[in-house]
N, C-alpha and C positions, 0 to 999 in steps of 0.2 A: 504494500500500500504506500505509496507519496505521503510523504512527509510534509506537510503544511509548516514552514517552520518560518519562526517571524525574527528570527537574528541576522541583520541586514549582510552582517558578512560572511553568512553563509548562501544567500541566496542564489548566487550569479552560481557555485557548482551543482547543489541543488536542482536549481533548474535545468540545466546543459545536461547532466547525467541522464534526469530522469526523464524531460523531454525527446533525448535519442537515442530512446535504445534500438529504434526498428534501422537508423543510420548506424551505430554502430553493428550491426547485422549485416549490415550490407560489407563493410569494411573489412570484415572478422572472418572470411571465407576460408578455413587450412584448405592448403594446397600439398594437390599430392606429388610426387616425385613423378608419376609416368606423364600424371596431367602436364607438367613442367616440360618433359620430353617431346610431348605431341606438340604442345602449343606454341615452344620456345625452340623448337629445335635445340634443344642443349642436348649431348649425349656422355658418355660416360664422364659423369663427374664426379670428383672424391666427395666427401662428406660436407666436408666443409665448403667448399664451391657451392653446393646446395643447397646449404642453409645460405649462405649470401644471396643466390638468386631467390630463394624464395620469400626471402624478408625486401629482397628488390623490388620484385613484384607486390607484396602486401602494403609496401608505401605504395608505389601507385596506384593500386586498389583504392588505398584511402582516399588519396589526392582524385579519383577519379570519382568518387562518391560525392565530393563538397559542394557541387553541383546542386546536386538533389536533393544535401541539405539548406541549402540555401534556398531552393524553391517555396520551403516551408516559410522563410525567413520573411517579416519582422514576425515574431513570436511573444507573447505576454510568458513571462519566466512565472516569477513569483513576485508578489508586492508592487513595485513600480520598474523592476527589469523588467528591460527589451533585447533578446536575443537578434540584432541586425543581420549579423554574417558573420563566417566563420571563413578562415583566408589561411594558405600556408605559406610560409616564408622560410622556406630551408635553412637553419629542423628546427622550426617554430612552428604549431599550430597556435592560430592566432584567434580566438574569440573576441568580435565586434560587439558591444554591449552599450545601451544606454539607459539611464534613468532621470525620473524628473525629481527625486528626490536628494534633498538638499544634508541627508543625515545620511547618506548612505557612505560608506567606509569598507574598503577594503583590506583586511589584516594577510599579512602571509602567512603568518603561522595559520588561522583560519583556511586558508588555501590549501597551506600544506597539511590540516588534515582530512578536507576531505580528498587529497591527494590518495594518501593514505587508505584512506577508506574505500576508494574505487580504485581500487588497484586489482581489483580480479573482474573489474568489468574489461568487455572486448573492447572498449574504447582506448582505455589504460593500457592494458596489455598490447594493442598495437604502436601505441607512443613509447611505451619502455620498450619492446622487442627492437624498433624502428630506431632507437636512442635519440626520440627527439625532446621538444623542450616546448612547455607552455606561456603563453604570454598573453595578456587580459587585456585589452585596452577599452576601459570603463569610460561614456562621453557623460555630459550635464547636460539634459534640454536646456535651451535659454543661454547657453553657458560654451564660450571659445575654452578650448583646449579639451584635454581627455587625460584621465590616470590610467599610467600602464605599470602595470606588475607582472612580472615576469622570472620564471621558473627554467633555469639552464637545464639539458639533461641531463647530466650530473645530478644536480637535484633531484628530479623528478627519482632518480634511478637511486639514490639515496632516501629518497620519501619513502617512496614504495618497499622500503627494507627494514620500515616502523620507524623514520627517526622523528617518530612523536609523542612523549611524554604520554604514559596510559594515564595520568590523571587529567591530562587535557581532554583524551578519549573521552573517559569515564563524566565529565564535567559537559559534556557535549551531548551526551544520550541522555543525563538526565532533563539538559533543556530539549532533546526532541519529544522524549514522553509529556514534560507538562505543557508544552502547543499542541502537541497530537490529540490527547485525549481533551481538547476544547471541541473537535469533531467529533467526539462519540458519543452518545453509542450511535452506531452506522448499523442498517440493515443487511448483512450481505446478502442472504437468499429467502427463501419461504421459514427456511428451518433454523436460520441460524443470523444471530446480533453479536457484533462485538463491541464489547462493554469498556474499557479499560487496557492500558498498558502499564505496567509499573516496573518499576528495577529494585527487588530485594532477595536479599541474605545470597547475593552471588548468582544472583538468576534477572535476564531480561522476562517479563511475564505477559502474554495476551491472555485477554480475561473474556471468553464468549456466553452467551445466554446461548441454549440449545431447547428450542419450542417444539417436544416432543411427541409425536402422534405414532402409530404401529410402524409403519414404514421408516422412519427417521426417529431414535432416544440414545438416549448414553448407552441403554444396555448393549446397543449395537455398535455401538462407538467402540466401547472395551471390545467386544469379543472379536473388532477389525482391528484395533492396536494396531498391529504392527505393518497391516497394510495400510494404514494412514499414516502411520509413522514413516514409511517405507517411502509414499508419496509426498510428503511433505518435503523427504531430504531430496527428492527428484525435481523437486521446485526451487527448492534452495539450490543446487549444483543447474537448472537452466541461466540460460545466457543474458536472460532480462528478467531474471528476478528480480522483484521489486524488494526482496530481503538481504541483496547483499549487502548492504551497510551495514545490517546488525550484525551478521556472521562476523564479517571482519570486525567490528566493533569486538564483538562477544568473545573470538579470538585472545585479541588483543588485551583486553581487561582479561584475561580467562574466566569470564564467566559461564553461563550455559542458558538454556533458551527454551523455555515452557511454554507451551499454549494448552489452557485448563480451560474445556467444556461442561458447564454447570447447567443443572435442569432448570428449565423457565419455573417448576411446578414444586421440586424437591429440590433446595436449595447444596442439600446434604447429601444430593446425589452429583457425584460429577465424575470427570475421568480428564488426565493429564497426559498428554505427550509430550516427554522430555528428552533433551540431548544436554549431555551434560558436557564441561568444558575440551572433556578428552574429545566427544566426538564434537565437537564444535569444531575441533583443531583437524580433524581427520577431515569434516567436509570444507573448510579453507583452503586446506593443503591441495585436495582433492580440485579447488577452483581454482590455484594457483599454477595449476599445470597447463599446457600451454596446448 
């Protein structure tokens, strides 16, 4: 689920991650070694010539796709950002941005963690594989000149390696839970409300109402365990999950990551799917792979 989150200098990556993920899909194509042979005529190449041609081809891939991101372009982000255009300037990918607001601030450390945090998205992983480097240029309606902040690859490839204090982490998700839960409780389906996010005793927590009739109650919930549990971790390791901040958050804190189904009717009836920090770290690792 998107994160409604009102900390102005989180918005501009907030918005850019979770507005493209169907662009970063496009970008994120593996390519195979024979595809490479048919299409490039390359033929017997050692290993290493092969990963060169094929991260050659993955930047152009990228560069070929900003096109069509920019089609979508001007974009309402979040708050008063505007997603303009996105431009590459070798090995800068460059985000165009503007706002009318006169409070808006951009921090690096802010930057660099949600660096950090999207760093097993296909977007992220194309700029570290690529060794490129990010650069912001934020304009003012109303307002001659622009702030630019700007991320060497080095950095970026240093970010992505956690060089960010877990209590900045940990200080971060608790402001995503108290904006989040100013939207809830939300309806997701016929059967089911989620009520609450919270973070305690070492666990991120989703808190659901489950409106149970014969067809759909906990008792069926338990006795599918571990095919829900099964499917859950299959959404968490998809390429646009809307849950990888927490993973890597949850990671990183080593915490672990609950979602408790409680009866609309019997309050004291519920059932928990949990991963605890070990397997937090097995399904990062597990997105971490290329």
């Amino acid at each position: 689920m998107q994160k409604h989150i009102a900390m102005t200098a989180l918005l501009l990556w907030m918005g850019v991650l979770c507005s493209y993920g169907q662009a970063d899909s496009m970008a994120a194509r593996s390519i195979a070694t024979d595809e490479i042979q048919e299409n490039y005529v390359v033929m017997e190449m050692d290993s290493i010539t092969t990963k060169r041609v094929e991260d050659q081809i993955l930047l152009q891939q990228f560069v070929e796709s900003i096109p069509a991101i920019n089609a979508s372009c001007p974009m309402t982000l979040y708050g008063n950002l505007t997603m303009d255009s996105l431009s590459f300037r070798n090995p800068q990918v460059c985000y165009h941005v503007s706002t009318d607001s006169k409070d808006y601030t951009q921090s690096k450390e802010d930057g660099a963690l949600m660096i950090l945090l999207s760093r097993t998205s296909h977007f992220f992983k194309i700029i570290r594989k690529c060794h490129l480097g990010l650069t912001y240029l934020v304009s003012f309606k109303d307002t001659a000149g622009e702030t630019e902040v700007v991320y060497t690859p080095d950095e970026i490839s240093n970010i992505s390696s956690q060089d960010v204090p877990r209590e900045r982490v940990l200080k971060y998700f608790y402001d995503v839970v108290k904006e989040v839960n100013k939207t809830f409780p939300a309806t997701v389906d016929q059967y089911m409300r989620i009520d609450s996010m919270t973070i305690h005793k070492g666990y991120m927590q989703y808190h659901y109402t489950v409106f149970e009739d014969k067809f759909f109650n906990i008792k069926m919930l338990k006795k599918n365990i571990e095919a829900l549990k099964a499917n859950t971790v299959h959404v968490m390791l998809s390429a646009n999950s809307s849950l990888y901040l927490n993973i890597t958050g949850c990671s990183i804190m080593d915490y672990g990551l609950r979602f408790r189904f409680v009866s609309s009717t019997h309050k004291r009836k519920h059932v928990d799917v949990v991963f605890t920090p070990d397997e937090i770290d097995e399904i990062e690792n597990s997105r971490l792979q290329w």
